[in-house]
N, C-alpha and C positions, 0 to 999 in steps of 0.2 A: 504494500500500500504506500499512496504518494502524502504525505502531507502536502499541501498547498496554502500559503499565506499570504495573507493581504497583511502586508509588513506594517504599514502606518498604521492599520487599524485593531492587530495585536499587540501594538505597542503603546497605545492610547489608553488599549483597555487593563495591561499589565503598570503601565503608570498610575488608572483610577483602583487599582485592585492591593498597590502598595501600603500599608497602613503608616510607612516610615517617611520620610522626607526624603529617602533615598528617590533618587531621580533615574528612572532606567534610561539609557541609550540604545542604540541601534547595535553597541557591542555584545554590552551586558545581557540584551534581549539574545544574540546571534552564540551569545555562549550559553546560556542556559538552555534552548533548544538543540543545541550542535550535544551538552551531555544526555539528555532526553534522548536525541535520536539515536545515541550508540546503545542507551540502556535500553531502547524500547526495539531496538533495532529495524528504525525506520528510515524512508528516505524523506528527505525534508527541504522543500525549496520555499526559499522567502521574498519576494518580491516588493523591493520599494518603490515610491514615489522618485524620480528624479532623474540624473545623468550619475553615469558611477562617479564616487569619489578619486580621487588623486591617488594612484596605487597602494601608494604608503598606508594613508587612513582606510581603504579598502581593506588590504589585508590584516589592519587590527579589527576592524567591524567582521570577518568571514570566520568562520568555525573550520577545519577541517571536514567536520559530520557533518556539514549543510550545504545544500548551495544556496549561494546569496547572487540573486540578481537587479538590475537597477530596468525601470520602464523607461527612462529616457527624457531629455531634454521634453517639453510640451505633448508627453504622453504621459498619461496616470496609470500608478500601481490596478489600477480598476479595470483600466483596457487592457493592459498588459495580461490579466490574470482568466479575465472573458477571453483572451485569445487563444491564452495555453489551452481552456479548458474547451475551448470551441477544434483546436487542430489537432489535440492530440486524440488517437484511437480508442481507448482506453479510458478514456476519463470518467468513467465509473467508479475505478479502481482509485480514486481522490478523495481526500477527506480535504476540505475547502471551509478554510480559517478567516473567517470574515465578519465586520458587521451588516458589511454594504448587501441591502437588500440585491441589485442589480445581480450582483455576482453569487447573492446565494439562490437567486432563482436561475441563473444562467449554469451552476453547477447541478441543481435537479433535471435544468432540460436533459446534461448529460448522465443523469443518473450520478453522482458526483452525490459524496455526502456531508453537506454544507453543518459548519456549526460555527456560535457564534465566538469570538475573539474570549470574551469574557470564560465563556465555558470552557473552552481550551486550555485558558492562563491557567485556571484554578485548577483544573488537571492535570498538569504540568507539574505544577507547584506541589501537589499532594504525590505525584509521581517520583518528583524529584525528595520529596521532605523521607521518604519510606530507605531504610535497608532495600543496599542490593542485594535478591537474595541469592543465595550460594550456588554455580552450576552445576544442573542435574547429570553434567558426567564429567569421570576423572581427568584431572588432566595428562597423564599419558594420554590417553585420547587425542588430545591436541597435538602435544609434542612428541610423543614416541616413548620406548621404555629406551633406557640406556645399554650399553652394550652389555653390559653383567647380568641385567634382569633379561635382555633378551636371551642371552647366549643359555639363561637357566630355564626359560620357557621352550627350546628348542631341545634342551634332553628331556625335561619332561616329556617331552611329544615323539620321542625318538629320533630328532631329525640332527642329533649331535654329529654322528659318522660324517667323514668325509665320504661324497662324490668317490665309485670308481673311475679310474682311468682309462 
């Protein structure tokens, strides 16, 4: 599943949803989502209002885990995000982060499943507040057994003999 974000309008609703005087940015928004996406193991595209920034401020606003796109000089986060949702094949498979009604009806024509910025943030937030819970397999699994524990798994199984010649 694709997350899809109307960037200004998740980030308006994660500023009214702060109870602190903390001020979120377009970073702080782009990092909290980018660990979200690795824990939840999603894909996650956020689309602002504007022209991109000047590479340097780009790449402190981008996450690794997300992609961050800008709609362009005199084009809105709104048109940009009705477009994705209008040319891609698939757009079903979108869960569509928004408040702009425009675009949460423009994600049901494609079957796309619209929710709003608010309800998002707060899921987020309780998603992120939780223990990660521990992975349901070992890590050998991942990485392999080492050569000792393998070489003792291959006489248990009788495959210690050498290969004839």
């Amino acid at each position: 599943m694709t997350v899809l974000i109307d960037g200004n309008n998740l980030l308006f609703a994660a500023r009214a949803a702060e109870e602190s005087n903390l001020l979120i940015g377009r970073s702080m928004l782009c990092d909290r989502l980018g660990m979200w996406a690795r824990r939840r193991h999603e894909t996650v595209h956020v689309v602002f209002d504007g022209p991109a920034p000047a590479p340097a401020l780009a790449s402190q606003i981008a996450h690794p885990d997300i992609h961050v796109s800008y709609s362009g000089a005199g084009v809105s986060a709104d048109a940009t995000v009705i477009d994705i949702l209008e040319n891609y094949s698939a757009a079903r498979l979108f869960v569509v982060v928004t408040t702009d009604r425009e675009i949460a009806r423009a994600a049901k024509r494609r079957r796309a499943k619209p929710v709003r910025s608010e309800v998002f943030w707060a899921a987020l937030k309780k998603d992120l507040a939780c223990a990660i819970p521990p992975p349901s397999e070992p890590p050998e699994k991942e990485v392999g057994l080492d050569a000792g524990a393998a070489r003792e798994w291959l006489q248990e199984f009788g495959f210690d003999e050498e290969p004839p010649e």
